[in-house]
C-alpha positions in Angstrom: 0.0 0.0 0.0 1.5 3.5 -0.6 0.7 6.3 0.9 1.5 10.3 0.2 1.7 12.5 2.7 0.9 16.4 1.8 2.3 19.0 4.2 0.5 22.4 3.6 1.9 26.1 4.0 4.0 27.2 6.2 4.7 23.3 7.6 8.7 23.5 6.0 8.6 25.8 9.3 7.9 23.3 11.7 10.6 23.6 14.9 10.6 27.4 14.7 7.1 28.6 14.1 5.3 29.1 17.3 6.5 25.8 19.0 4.2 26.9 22.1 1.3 25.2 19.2 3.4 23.3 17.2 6.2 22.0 19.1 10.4 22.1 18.8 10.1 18.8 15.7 11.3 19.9 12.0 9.6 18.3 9.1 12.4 16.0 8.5 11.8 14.8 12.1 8.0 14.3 11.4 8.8 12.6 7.7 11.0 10.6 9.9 8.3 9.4 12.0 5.7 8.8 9.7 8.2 6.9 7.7 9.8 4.6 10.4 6.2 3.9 11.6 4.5 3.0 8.3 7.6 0.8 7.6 7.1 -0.7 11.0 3.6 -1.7 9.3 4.7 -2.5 6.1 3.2 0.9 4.4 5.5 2.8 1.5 4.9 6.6 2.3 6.1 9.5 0.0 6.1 12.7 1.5 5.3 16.2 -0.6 5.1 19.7 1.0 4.4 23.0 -0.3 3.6 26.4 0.2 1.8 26.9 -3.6 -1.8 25.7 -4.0 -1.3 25.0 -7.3 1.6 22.8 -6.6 -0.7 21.4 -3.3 -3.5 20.4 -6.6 -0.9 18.9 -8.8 0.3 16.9 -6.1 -3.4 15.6 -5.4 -4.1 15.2 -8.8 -1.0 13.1 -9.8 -1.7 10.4 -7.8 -0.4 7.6 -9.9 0.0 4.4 -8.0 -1.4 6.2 -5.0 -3.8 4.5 -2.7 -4.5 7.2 -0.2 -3.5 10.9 1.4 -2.6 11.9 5.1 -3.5 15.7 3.9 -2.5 18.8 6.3 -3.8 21.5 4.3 -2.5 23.5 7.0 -4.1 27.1 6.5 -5.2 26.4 2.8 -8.0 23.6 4.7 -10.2 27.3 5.8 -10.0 28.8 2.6 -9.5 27.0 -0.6 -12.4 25.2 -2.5 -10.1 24.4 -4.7 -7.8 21.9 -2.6 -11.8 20.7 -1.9 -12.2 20.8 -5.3 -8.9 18.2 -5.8 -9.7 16.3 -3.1 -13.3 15.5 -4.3 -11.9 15.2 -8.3 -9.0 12.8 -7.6 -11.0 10.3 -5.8 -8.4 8.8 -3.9 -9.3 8.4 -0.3 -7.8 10.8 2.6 -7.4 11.9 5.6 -6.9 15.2 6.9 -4.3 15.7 9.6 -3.7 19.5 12.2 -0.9 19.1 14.8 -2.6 21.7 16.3 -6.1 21.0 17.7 -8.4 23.8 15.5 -11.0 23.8 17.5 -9.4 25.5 20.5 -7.6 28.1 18.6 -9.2 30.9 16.8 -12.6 31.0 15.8 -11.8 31.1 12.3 -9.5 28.0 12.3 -11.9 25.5 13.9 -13.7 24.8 10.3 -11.9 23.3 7.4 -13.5 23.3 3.9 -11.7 20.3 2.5 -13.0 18.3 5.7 -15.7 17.4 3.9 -14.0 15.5 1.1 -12.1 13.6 3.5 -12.9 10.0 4.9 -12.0 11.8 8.3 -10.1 14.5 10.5 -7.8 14.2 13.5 -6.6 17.3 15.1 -5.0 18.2 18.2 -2.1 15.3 18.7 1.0 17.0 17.2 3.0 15.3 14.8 1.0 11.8 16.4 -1.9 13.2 14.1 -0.1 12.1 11.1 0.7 8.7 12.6 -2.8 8.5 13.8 -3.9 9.8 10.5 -1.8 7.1 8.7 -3.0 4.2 10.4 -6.8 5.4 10.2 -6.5 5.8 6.0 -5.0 2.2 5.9 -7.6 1.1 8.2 -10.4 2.0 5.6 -8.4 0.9 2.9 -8.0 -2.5 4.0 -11.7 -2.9 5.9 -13.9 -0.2 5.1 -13.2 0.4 1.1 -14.7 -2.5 -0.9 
């Protein structure tokens, strides 16, 4: 089974934005979690991050060999029908993932528009949302998805 994992805006930033919400962890160190747990499990994961919507699209859209997304749209997920849009058109199965939890931060942040393309959302666990996030798009891959 493989697996692409999209990082959103602003993630490449991970260790020194605001580590009071998003912790001290790079995105190499998160990639490197991911990866060391879906190999633990026998999942190949390919990891893709931008800041460009466009380029956040193409990489939804090319999806080749692809059996499901672990999407962070990041701040793109409150404002862009057209990563909803992508989502919905591709067809592949995903999950969203927030490190932070949305719902306790500003008003603004706790709705998502692509949430509702998504097979489901966890928030709130830190880089653990993308492991929990992982696990819950090969659980409906292998059970749920017929």
């Amino acid at each position: 089974m493989k697996i692409r994992v999209i990082h959103g805006p602003n993630l490449n930033l991970l260790g020194t934005r605001e580590p009071s919400v998003y912790g001290t962890m790079s995105l190499a160190d998160v990639n490197e979690k991911i990866d060391a747990h879906a190999k633990k499990n026998g999942i190949t994961v390919e990891f893709f991050q931008s800041n460009h919507e466009g380029e956040l699209i193409e990489a939804i859209h090319n999806g080749d060999g692809i059996d499901g997304y672990v999407i962070n749209p990041a701040g793109y997920g409150h404002t862009s029908v057209a990563l909803l849009d992508a989502v919905k058109g591709a067809g592949i199965p995903s999950v969203e993932a927030h490190m932070s939890n949305i719902h306790s931060r500003e008003s603004f942040r706790s709705h998502t528009m692509t949430s509702s393309a998504m097979v489901g959302v966890i928030t709130g666990f830190g880089y653990m949302s993308y492991i929990l996030a992982l696990d819950a798009i090969v659980h409906y891959l292998s059970t749920c998805k017929k």
